[in-house]
C-alpha positions as CSV (number, residue, x, y, z in Angstrom):
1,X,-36.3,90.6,-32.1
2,X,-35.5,90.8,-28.3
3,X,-38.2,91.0,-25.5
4,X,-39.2,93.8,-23.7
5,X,-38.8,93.6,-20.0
6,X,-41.6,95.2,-17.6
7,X,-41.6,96.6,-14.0
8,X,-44.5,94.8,-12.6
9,X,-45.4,95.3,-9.2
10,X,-46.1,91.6,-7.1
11,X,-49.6,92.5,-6.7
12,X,-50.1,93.0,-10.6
13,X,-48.4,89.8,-11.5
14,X,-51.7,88.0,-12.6
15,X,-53.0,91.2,-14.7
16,X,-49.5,90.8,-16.3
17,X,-49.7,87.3,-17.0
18,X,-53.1,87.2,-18.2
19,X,-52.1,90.3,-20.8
20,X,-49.9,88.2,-22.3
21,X,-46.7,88.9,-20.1
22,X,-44.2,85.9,-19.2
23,X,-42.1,85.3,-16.5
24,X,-38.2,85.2,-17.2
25,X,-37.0,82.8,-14.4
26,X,-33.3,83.7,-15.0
27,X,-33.7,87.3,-15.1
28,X,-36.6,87.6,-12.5
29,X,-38.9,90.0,-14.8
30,X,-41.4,90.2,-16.3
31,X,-41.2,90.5,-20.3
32,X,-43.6,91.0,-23.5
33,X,-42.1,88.4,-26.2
34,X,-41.9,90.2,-29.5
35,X,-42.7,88.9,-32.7
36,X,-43.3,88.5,-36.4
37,X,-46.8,88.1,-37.6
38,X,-47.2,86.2,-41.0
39,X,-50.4,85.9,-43.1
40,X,-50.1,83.8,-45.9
41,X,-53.0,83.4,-48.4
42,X,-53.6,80.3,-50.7
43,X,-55.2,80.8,-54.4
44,X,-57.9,78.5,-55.3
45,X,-55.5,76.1,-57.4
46,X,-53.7,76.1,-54.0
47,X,-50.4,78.0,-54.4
48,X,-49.4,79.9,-51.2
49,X,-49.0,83.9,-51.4
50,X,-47.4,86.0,-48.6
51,X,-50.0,88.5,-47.9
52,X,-48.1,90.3,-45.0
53,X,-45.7,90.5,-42.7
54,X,-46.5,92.7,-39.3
55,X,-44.8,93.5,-35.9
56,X,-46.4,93.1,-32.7
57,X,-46.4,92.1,-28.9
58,X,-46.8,88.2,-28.3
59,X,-49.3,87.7,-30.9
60,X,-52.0,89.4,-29.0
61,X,-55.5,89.8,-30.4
62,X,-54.6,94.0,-30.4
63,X,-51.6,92.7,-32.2
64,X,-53.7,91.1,-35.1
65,X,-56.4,93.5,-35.3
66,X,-53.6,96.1,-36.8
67,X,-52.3,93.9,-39.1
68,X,-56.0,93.0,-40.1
69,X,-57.3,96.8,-40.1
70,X,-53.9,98.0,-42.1
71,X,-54.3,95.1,-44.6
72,X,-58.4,96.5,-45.5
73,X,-57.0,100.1,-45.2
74,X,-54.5,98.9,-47.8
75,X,-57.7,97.2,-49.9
76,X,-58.4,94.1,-48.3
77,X,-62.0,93.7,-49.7
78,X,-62.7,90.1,-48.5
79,X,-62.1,88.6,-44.9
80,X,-60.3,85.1,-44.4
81,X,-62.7,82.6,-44.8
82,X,-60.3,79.8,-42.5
83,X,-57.7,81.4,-39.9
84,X,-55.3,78.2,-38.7
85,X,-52.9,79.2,-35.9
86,X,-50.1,77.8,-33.7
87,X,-51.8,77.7,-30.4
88,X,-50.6,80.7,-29.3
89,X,-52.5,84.2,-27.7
90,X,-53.9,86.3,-30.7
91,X,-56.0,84.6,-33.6
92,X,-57.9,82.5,-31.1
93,X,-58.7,85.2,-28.1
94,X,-61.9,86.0,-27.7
């Protein structure tokens, strides 16, 4: 996946940083990293289970709503009851 470069006026700089927008020193932009997001389950005798794989725009909490909303529209009857994450935007916003 590649990033997505934005025209972001000076004056907007700190709305684009704080949605999630990072600075690309060499190219002197603006971009929105793109990425994979995983959800993997575990069974109560512990074996690990891909649940699903979505697309979305630096792991924003938007991002993981859709692949939360699409998984109980696909029959999702019972929420996470632990969500671990790598640090980054997303799982832990808000």
């Amino acid at each position: 996946m590649s990033n997505t470069y934005l025209d972001v006026p000076f004056k907007a700089k700190d709305e684009a940083k704080a949605l999630g927008a990072r600075w690309d020193f060499g190219a002197r932009k603006w971009y929105v990293p793109e990425c994979l997001l995983v959800i993997i389950g575990v069974t109560p005798d512990g074996r690990k289970e891909l649940v699903t794989i979505g697309d979305g725009l630096c792991e924003s909490k938007e991002s993981w709503l859709d692949v939360l909303r699409d998984l109980a529209r696909r029959g999702l009857s019972v929420g996470p009851r632990l969500a671990v994450g790598d640090g980054a935007l997303g799982v832990g916003a808000g």
